[in-house]
C-alpha positions, 0 to 999 in steps of 0.5 A: 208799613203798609201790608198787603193781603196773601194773594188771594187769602185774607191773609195780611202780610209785610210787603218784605219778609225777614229770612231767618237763614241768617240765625242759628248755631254756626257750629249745626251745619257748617254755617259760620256766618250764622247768629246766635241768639244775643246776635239775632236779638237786634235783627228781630227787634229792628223788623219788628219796630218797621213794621215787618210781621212775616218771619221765614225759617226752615227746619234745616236752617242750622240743624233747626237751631234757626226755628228754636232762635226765630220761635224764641224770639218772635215769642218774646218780642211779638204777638202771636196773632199780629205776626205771621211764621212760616218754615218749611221741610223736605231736606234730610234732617238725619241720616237714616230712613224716613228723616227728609222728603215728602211722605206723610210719615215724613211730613207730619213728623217734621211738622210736628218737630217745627212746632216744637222748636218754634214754640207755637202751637201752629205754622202759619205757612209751611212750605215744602222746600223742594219737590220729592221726586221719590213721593207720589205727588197725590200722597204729598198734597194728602198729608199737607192737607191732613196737617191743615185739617188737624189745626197744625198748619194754616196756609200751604206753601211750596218752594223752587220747582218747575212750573208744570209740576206745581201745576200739577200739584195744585190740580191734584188738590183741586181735583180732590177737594184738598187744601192747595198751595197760596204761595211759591218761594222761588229764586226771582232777582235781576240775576236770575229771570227765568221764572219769568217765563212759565212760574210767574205767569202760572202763579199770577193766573191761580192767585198764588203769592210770590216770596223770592228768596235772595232777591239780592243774589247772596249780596252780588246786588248789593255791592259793585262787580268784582268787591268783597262782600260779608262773611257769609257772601266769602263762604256761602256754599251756593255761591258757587253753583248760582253764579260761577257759570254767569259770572261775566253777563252777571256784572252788566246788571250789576253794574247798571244797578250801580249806575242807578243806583248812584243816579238816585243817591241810594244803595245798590240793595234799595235799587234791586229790591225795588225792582223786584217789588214793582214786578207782576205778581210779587208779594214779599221778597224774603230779605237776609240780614246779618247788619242792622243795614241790610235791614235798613236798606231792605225797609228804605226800598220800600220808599222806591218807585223806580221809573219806567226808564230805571225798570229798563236799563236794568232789564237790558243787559240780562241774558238767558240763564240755565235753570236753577233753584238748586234743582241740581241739590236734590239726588245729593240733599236727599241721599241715604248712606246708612252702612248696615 
């Protein structure tokens, strides 16, 4: 495995980011393709045995079940300094006041909370999974720094977003003196191109790292147009608000990935994650995994340099898409309905 540095920090990470989404309690959060911990066992085993050191996880991944797996796990099978773990928070882990978004109070509460259930005594990267919109920005990139100064959290991350409040973010820290962002965990694979136009270029000019998530489009990169995929693809509940809309310009790329794909003698999965490896400014695409060869085919597309012809029978079916990134999720993940 050859790792790559953070971006601009001395940080040394794995070219692929495992996703810990996949594990946890099926019965937290309505995930049932979700694995407990005999189940995620092997997964971490086989990252860890590639190479792979940077672990992602969310403090509302199968109502935090996720960090308790990962943090056992890595714990049990890693060293702590080798490895890198990163989670994040924002969405609303209990429904009552001041349990979900942005402010201080909330912040370093559920850093404090991911802590625990990861069993370290700090966060190599925390992100805040999307943007409060009810926080001031200045009080949010406050408290992240705070967690930084208190030797909680080392590195700063943030999630889908649009580019200028990002921008704005990172002024605001720059201005003040304060801890800034090094990463940006956005949605970024063949299916979705978007980011292309403002997010990328902006990360690429500040030095930010790139970790898409779902670089295989929930498995709809993996697999010919119009064929079954795993349980988690049958039922998964963002399908329907990434894809529905795009379905008939979506099965162009998916069947040029195909095309390719067999022209080359590899799975559909190593084909559209080399792709997104070869882009400008991408760090590591964060991988999911619920079979021993999803990871072995996200590991064997590191072995891919797809040609200059490849890269562009790829790109030329895409068409433009409406912006996503689950923006549309924000009112309802965050909403307050406590009777009195």
């Amino acid at each position: 495995m050859d790792y790559v540095k953070f971006a601009r920090t001395g940080l040394d990470v794995s070219p692929l980011c495992l996703g810990c989404m996949s594990f946890g309690d099926p019965q937290a959060d309505g995930h049932d393709w979700a694995m407990l911990e005999p189940e995620a066992r092997p997964m971490i085993r086989q990252a860890l045995e590639a190479g792979i050191n940077f672990f992602d996880t969310a403090n509302n991944y199968s109502g935090g079940t996720s960090e308790e797996i990962t943090g056992k796990l890595l714990k049990e099978m890693a060293t702590r300094d080798e490895i890198v773990i990163a989670t994040k928070g924002y969405f609303r882990w209990r429904n009552a006041p001041n349990t979900g978004g942005s402010s201080r109070k909330a912040i370093i509460q559920a850093v404090d909370d991911s802590l625990r259930r990861l069993g370290t005594d700090y966060i190599d990267l925390y992100q805040i999974h999307r943007l409060d919109p009810l926080t001031p920005m200045e009080e949010i990139v406050e408290a992240l720094d705070s967690v930084v100064r208190a030797g909680k959290v080392r590195y700063l991350g943030a999630s889908s977003m649009y580019a200028w409040q990002f921008a704005k973010l990172l002024h605001l820290a720059d201005s003040a003196g304060l801890h800034a962002f090094v990463s940006m965990q956005n949605y970024v694979n063949l299916l979705y191109r978007e980011e292309e136009r403002e997010m990328l270029p902006l990360c690429r000019d500040r030095g930010i790292a790139v970790m898409p998530w779902s670089p295989l489009a929930r498995g709809r990169l993996a697999r010919p147009a119009g064929t079954g995929g795993t349980n988690r693809a049958e039922t998964d509940r963002l399908q329907g608000l990434l894809y529905d809309r795009t379905e008939e310009a979506d099965r162009k790329v998916i069947d040029a990935v195909e095309q390719v794909a067999k022209a080359r003698g590899v799975p559909m999965a190593q084909i559209a994650l080399a792709w997104l490896r070869q882009q400008p400014g991408i760090t590591s695409p964060i991988v999911g995994a619920t079979k021993a060869q999803h990871l072995s085919d996200a590991i064997g597309s590191l072995d891919l340099t797809l040609t200059t012809d490849e890269c562009a029978a790829l790109e030329e079916p895409y068409v433009p898409h409406p912006v996503l990134g689950m923006f549309e999720m924000l009112p309802r993940a965050m909403k307050l309905t406590v009777k009195p």
